[in-house]
C-alpha positions as CSV (number, residue, x, y, z in Angstrom):
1,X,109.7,90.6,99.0
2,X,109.6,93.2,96.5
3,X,107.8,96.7,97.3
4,X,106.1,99.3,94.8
5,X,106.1,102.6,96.9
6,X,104.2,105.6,95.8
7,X,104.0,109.1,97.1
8,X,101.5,109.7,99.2
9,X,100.3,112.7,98.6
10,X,99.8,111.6,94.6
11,X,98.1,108.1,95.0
12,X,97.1,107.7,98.7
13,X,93.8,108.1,98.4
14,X,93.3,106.6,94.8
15,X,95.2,103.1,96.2
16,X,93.2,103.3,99.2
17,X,89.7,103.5,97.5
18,X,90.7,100.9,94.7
19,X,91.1,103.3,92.2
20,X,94.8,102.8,91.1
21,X,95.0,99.3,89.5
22,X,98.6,100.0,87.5
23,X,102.0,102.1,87.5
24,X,103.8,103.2,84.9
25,X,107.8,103.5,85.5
26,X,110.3,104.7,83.9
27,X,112.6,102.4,82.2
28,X,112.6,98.8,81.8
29,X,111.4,97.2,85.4
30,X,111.0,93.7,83.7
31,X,113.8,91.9,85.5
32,X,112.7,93.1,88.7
33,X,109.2,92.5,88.5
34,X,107.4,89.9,86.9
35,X,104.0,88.5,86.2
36,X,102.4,86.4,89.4
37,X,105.3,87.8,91.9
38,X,103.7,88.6,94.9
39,X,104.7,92.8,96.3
40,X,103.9,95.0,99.4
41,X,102.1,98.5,98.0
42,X,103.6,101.3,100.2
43,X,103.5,105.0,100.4
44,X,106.0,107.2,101.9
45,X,109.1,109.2,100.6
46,X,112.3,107.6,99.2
47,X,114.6,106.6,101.7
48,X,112.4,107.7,104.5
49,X,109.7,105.7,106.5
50,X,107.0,104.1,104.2
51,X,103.4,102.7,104.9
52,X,102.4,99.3,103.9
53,X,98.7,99.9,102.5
54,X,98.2,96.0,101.0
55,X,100.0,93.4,99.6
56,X,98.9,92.8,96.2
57,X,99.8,90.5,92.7
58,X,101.4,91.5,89.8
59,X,98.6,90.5,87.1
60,X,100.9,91.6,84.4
61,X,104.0,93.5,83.6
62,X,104.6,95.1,80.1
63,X,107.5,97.0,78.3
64,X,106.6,99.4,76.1
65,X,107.7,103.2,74.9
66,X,104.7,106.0,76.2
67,X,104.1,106.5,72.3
68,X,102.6,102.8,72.7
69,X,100.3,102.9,76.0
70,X,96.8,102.7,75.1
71,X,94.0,104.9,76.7
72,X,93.6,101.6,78.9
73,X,97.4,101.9,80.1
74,X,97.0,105.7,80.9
75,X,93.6,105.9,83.1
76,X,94.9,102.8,85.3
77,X,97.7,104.9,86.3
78,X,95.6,107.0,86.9
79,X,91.6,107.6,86.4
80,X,91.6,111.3,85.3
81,X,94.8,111.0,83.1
82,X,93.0,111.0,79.4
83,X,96.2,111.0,77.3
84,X,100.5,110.4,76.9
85,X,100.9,113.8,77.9
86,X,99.1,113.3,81.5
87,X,101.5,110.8,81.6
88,X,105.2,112.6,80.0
89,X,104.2,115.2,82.9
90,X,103.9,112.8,85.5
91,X,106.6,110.9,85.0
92,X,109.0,114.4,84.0
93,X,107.9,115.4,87.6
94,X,108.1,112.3,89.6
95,X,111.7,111.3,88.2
96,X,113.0,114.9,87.9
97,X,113.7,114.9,84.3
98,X,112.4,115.3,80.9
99,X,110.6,112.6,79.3
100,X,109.7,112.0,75.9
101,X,107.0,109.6,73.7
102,X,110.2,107.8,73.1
103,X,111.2,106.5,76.5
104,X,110.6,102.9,77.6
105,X,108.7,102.7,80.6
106,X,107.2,99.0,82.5
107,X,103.4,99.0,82.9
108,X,103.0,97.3,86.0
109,X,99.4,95.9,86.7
110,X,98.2,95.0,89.8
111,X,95.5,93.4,92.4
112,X,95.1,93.8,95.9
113,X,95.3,90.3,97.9
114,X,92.6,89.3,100.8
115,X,95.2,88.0,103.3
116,X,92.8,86.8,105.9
117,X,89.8,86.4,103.7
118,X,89.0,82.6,103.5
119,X,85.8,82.9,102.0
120,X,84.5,79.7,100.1
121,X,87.2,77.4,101.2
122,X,86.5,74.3,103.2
């Protein structure tokens, strides 16, 4: 089981209300994730205790330098990013270095799954 983790204090609330429906991470992520794979969403610091919020599907996973995210790419990682340069400061600050239009990153879309819903099945 693979996890996506995200800090809490950045996305907590946005993945709790629904409002997160993508990540965007640096470099290419494509052989770890993959369309349909099946992933626990977790907040909590690297290497220290994380919280499992939902398990959810990956609806799609893209490659693609920042120059090339569309306005569709940028407001699913996050709804009040507007353009690549909400996203180069994100990114510079979550991974600790500069980043430029130039740098491959992995769109990684996502859906919550209703574990215990059975709705509609007989």
């Amino acid at each position: 089981m693979f996890a996506l983790n995200f800090y809490n204090e950045l996305y907590g609330e946005m993945l709790r209300k629904g409002r997160k429906t993508a990540t965007i991470r640096l470099g290419d992520k494509s052989d770890k994730y993959r369309n349909g794979h099946i992933v626990w969403v977790t907040l909590g610091q690297r290497f220290g205790k994380r919280t499992k919020l939902f398990t959810a599907i990956l609806d799609e996973v893209e490659v693609k330098t920042i120059a090339e995210l569309s306005p569709r790419d940028i407001q699913r990682e996050n709804p009040e990013f507007r353009d690549h340069d909400d996203v180069l400061q994100l990114l510079s600050r979550v991974y600790s270095n500069p980043v430029s239009l130039e740098d491959t990153v992995t769109i990684i879309y996502f859906s919550p799954v209703d574990e215990y819903g059975m709705d509609g099945i007989s």
